[in-house]
C-alpha positions as CSV (number, residue, x, y, z in Angstrom):
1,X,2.8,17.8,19.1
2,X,3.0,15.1,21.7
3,X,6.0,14.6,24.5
4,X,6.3,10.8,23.6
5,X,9.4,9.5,23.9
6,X,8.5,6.1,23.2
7,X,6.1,4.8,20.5
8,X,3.8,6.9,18.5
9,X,0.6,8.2,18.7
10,X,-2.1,6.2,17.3
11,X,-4.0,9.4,15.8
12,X,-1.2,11.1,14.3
13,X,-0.3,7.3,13.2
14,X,-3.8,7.2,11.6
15,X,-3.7,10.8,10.1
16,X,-0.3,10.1,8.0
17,X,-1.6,7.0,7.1
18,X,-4.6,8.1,5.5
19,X,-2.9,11.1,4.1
20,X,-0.7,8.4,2.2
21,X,-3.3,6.5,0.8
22,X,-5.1,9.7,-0.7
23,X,-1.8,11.2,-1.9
24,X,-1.4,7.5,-3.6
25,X,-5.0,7.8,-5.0
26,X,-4.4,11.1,-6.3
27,X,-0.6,10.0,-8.4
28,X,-3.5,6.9,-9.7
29,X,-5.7,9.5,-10.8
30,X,-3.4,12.0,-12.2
31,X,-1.8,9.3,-13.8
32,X,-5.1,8.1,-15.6
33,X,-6.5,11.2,-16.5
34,X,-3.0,12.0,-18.0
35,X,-2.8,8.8,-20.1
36,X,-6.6,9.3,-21.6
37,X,-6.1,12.9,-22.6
38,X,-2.3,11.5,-24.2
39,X,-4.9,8.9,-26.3
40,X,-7.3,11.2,-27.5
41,X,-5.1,14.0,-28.2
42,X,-4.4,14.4,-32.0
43,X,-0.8,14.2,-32.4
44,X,1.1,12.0,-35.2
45,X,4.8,12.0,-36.1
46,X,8.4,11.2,-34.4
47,X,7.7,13.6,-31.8
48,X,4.1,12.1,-30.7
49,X,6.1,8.7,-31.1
50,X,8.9,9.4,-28.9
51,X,6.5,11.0,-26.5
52,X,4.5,8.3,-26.3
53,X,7.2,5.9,-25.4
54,X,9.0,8.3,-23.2
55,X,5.4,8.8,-21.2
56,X,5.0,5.1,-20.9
57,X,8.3,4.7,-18.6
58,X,6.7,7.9,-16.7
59,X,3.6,6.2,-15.9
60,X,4.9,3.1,-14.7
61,X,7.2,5.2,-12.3
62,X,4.7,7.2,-11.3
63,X,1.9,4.3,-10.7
64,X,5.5,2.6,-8.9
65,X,5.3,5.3,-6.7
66,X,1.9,5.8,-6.0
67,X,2.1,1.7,-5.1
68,X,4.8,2.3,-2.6
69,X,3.0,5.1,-0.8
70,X,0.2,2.9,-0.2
71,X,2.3,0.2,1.3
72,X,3.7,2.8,3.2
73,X,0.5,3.9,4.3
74,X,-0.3,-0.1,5.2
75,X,3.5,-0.4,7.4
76,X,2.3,3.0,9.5
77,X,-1.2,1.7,10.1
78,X,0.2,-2.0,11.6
79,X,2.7,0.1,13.6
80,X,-0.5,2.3,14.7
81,X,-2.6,-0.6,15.8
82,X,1.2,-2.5,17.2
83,X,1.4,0.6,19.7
84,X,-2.7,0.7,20.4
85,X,-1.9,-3.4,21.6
86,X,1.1,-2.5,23.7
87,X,-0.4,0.5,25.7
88,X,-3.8,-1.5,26.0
């Protein structure tokens, strides 16, 4: 860990940025893999129904989510490269 006091530093600034974006790429992934398995799994009735529905709010929360990490991921990167232009 650094002593700054001020600012950030531009590698840790770059390593939590890109750990964002993969963590974002991974919900995106999860998420898809999740919602093919759901379509080829045999399963009729209420219950498949009400899953179904219930799973579509989960996926739009969870791709929500995955969408905010990577904006995140975009705010710490411009804040990275802000600090790089004001120590240069």
């Amino acid at each position: 860990m650094s002593n700054i006091t001020h600012g950030n530093n531009p590698q840790e600034m770059q390593e939590l940025a890109t750990l964002l974006t993969q963590k974002s790429e991974e919900i995106n992934q999860m998420v898809s893999q999740l919602t093919t398995k759901l379509a080829s799994t045999g399963w009729e009735g209420p219950d498949a129904g009400r899953f179904r529905s219930d799973w579509e709010g989960h996926r739009a929360k969870l791709t929500g989510i995955a969408s905010e990490l990577g904006t995140v991921s975009q705010t710490v990167q411009k804040n990275k490269q802000d600090q790089e232009t004001a120590s240069a």
